[in-house]
N, CA, C and O atoms as a MOPAC input file, in Angstrom:
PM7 MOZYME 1SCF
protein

 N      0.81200 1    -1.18200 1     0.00000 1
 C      0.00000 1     0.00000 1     0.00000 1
 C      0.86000 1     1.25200 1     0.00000 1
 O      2.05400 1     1.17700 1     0.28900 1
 N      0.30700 1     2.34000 1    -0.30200 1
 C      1.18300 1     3.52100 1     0.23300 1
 C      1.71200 1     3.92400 1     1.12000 1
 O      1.84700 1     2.96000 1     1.87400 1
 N      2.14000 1     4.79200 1     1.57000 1
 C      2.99600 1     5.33200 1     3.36200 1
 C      2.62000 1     6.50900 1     3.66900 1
 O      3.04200 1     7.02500 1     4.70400 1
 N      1.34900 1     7.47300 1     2.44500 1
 C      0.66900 1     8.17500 1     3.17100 1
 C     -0.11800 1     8.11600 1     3.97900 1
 O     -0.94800 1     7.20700 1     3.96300 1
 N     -0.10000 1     9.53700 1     5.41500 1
 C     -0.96300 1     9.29500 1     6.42100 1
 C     -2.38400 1     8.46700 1     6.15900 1
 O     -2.76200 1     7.54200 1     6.87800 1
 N     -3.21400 1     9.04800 1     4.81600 1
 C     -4.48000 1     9.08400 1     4.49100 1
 C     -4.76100 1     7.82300 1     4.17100 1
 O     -5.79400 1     7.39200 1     4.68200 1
 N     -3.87300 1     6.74400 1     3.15000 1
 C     -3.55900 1     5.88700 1     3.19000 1
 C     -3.70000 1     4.36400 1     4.14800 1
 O     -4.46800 1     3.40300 1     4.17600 1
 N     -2.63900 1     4.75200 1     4.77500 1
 C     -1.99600 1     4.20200 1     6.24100 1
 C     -3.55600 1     4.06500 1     6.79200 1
 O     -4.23000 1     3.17500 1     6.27300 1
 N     -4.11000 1     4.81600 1     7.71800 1
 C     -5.24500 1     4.94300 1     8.01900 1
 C     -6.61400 1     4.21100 1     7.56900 1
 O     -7.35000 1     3.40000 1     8.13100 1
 N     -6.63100 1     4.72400 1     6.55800 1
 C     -7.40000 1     3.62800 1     5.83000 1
 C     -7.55700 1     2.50400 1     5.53300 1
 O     -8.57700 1     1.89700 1     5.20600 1
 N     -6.11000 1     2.06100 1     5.68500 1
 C     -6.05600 1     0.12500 1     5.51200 1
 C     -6.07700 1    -0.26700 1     6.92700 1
 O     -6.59900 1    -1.33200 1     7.25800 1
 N     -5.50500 1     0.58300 1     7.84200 1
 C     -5.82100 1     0.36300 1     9.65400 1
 C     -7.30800 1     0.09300 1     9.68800 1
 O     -7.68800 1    -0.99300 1    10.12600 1
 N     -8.19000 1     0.99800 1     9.25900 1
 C     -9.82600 1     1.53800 1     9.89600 1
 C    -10.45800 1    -0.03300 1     8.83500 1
 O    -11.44300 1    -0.67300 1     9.20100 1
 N     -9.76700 1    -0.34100 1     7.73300 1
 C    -10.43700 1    -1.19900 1     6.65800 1
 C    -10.36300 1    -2.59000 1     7.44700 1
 O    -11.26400 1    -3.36600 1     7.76700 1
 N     -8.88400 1    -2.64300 1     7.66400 1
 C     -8.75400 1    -4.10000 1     8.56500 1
 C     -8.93100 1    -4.39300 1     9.59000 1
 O     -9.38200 1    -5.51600 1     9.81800 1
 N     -8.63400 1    -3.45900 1    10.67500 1
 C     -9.16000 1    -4.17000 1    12.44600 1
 C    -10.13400 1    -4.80400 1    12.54000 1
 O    -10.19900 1    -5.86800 1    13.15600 1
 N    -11.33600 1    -4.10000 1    11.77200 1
 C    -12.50700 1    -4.79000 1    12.12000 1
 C    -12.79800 1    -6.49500 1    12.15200 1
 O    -13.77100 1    -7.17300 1    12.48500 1
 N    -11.35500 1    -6.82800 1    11.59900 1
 C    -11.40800 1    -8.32200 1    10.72400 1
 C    -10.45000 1    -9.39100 1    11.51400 1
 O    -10.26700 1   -10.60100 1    11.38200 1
 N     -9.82900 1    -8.21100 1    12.55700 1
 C     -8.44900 1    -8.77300 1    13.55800 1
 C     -9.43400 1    -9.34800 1    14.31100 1
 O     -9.98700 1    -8.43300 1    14.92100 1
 N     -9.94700 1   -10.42600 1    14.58700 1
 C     -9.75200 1   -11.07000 1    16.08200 1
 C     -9.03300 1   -10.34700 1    17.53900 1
 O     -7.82000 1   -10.14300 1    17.55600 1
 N     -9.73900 1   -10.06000 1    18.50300 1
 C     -8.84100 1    -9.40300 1    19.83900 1
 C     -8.38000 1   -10.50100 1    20.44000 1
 O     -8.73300 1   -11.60500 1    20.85400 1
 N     -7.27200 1    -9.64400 1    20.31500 1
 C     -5.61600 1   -10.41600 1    20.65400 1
 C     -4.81200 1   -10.78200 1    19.42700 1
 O     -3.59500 1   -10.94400 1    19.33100 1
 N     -5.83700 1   -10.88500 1    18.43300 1
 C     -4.62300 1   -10.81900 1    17.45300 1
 C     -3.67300 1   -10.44300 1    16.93900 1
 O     -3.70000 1    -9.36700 1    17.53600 1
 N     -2.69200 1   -10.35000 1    16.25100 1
 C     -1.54300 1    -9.18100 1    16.21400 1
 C     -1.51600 1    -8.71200 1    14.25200 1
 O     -1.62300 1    -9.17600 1    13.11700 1
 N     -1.34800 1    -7.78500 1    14.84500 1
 C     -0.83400 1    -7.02800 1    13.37600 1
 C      0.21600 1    -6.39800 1    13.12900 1
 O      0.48000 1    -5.54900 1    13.98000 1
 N      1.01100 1    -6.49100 1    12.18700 1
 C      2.73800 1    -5.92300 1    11.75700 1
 C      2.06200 1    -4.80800 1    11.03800 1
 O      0.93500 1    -4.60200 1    10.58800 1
 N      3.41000 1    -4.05000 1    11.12100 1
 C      3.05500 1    -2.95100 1    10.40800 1
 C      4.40400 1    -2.58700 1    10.03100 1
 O      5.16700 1    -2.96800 1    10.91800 1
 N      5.10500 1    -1.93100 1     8.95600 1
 C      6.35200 1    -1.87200 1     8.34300 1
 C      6.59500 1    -0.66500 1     8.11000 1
 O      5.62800 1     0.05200 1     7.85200 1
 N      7.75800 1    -0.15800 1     8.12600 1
 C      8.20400 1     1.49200 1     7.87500 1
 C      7.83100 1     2.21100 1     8.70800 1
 O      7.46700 1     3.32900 1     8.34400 1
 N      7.78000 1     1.91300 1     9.94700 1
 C      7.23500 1     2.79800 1    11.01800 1
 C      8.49300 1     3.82400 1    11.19500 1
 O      8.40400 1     5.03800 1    11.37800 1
 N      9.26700 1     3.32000 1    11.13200 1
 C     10.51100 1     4.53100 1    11.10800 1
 C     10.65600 1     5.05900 1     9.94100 1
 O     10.81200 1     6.27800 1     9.99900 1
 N     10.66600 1     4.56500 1     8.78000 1
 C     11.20000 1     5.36000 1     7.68100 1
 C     10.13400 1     6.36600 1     7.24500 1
 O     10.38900 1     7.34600 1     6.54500 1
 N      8.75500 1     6.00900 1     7.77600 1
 C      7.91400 1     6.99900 1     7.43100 1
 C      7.14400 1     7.19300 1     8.40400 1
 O      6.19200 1     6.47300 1     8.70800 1
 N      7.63100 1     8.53500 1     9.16100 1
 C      6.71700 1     9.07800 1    10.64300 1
 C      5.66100 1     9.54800 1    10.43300 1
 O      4.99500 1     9.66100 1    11.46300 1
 N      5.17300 1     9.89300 1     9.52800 1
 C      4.02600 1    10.70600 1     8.97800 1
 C      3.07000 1     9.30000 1     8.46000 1
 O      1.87400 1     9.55800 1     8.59200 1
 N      3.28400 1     8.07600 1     7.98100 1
 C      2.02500 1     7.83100 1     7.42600 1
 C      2.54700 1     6.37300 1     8.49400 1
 O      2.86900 1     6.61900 1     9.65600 1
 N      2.58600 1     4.90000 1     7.97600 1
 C      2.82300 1     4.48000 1     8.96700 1
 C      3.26100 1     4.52800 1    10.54000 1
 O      2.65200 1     3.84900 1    11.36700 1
 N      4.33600 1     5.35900 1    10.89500 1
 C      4.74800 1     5.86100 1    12.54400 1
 C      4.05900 1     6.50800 1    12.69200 1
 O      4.14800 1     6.77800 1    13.89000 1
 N      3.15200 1     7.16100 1    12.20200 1
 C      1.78400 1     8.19400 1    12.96200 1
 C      0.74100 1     6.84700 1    13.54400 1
 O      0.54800 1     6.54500 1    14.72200 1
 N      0.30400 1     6.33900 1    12.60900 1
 C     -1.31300 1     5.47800 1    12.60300 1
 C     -0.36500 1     4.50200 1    13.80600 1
 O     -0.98200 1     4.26800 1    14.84500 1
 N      0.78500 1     4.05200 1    13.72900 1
 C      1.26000 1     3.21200 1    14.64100 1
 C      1.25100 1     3.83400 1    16.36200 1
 O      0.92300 1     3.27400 1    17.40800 1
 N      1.63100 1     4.86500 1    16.15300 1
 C      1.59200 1     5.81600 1    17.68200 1
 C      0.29600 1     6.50400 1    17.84200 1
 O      0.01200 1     6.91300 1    18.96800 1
 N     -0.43600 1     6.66500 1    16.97500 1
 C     -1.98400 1     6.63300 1    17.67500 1
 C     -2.58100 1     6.05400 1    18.38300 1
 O     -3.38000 1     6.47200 1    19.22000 1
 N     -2.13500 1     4.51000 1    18.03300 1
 C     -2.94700 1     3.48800 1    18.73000 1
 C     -2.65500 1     3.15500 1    19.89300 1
 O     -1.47100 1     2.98600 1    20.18400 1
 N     -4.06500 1     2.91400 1    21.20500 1
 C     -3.46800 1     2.80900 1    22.26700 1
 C     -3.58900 1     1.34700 1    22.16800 1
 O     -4.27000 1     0.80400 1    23.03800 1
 N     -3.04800 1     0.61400 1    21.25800 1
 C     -3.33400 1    -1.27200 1    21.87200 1
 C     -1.70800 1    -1.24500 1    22.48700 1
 O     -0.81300 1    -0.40200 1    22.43100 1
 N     -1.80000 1    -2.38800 1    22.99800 1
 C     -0.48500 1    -2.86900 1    23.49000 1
 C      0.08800 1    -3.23700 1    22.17700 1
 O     -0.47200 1    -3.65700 1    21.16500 1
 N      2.04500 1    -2.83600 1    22.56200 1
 C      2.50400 1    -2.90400 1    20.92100 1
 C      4.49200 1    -2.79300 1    21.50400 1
 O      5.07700 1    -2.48400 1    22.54100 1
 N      4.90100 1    -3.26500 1    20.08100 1
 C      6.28400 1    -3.37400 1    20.79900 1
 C      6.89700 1    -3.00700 1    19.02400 1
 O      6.25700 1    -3.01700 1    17.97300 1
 N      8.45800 1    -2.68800 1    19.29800 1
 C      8.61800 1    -1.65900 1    18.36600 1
 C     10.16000 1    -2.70700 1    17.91500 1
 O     10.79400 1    -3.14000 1    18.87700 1
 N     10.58700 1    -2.99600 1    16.72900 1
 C     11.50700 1    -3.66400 1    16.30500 1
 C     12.72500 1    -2.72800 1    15.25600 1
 O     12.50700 1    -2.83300 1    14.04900 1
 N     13.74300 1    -2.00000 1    15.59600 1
 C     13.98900 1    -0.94500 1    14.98200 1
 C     15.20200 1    -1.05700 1    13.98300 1
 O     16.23100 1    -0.38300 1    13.97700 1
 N     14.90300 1    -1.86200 1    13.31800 1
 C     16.08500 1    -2.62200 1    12.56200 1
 C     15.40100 1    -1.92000 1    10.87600 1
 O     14.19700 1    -1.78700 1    10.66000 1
 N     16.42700 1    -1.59000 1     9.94900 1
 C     16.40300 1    -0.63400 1     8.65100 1
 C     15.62100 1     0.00900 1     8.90000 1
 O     15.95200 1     0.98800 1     9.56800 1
 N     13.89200 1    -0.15800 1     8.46800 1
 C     12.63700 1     1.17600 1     8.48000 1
 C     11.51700 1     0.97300 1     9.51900 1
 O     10.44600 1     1.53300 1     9.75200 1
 N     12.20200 1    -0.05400 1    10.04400 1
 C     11.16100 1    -0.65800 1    11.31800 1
 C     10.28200 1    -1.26000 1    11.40400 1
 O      9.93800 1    -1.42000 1    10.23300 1
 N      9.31300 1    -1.97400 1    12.27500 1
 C      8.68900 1    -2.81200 1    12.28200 1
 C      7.89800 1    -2.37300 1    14.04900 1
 O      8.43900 1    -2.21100 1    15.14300 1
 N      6.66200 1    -2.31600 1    13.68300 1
 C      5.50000 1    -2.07800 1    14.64200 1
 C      4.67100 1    -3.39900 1    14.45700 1
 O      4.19900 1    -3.80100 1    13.39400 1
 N      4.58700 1    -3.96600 1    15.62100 1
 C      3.81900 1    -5.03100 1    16.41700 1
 C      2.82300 1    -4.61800 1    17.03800 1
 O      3.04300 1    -3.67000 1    17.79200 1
 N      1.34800 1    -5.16600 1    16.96300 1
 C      0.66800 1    -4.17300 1    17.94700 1
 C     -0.38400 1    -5.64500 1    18.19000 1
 O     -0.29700 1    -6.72800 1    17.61300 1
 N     -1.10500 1    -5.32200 1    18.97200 1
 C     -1.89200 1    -6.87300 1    19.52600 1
 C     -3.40900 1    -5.77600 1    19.49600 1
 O     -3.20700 1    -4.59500 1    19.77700 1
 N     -4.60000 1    -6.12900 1    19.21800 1
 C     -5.82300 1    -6.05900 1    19.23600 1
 C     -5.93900 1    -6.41500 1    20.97400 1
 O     -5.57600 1    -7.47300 1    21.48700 1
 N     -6.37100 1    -5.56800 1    21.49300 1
 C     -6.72400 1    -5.86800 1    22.63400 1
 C     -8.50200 1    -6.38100 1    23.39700 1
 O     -9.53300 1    -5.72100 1    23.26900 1
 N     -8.42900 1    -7.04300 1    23.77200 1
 C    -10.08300 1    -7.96400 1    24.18400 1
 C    -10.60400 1    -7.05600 1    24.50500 1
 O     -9.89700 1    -6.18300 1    25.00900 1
 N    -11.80200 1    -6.85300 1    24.40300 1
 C    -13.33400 1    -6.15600 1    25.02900 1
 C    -13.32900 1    -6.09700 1    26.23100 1
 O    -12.95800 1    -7.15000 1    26.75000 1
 N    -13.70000 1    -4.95000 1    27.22500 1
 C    -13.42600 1    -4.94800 1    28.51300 1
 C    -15.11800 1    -4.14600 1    28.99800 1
 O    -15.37700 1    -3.91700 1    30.17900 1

């Protein structure tokens, strides 16, 4: 997909709905692009862990219904 914000966003808002809670989702270029991936990635409050190797790599887990 693209690495614009508008983008980014849109395939986030398109797919969660489809994650299972607790499931996990990758997300790529979180460093190389702060504006469209590293934004939508640091919005989110799920639990998430950050892998910072070439453009990065965002882990984030769907968190259960409370």
């Amino acid at each position: 997909g693209n690495h614009d914000y508008a983008s980014v966003r849109n395939d986030f808002d398109t797919w969660v709905p489809m994650l299972r809670p607790g499931g996990v989702l990758l997300m790529h270029d979180i460093d190389a692009f702060k504006d469209g991936p590293g934004r939508v990635f640091n919005e989110t409050d799920w639990p998430k862990w950050c892998i910072h190797n070439y453009n990065g790599l965002g882990v984030l887990t769907k968190p259960y219904a409370r």
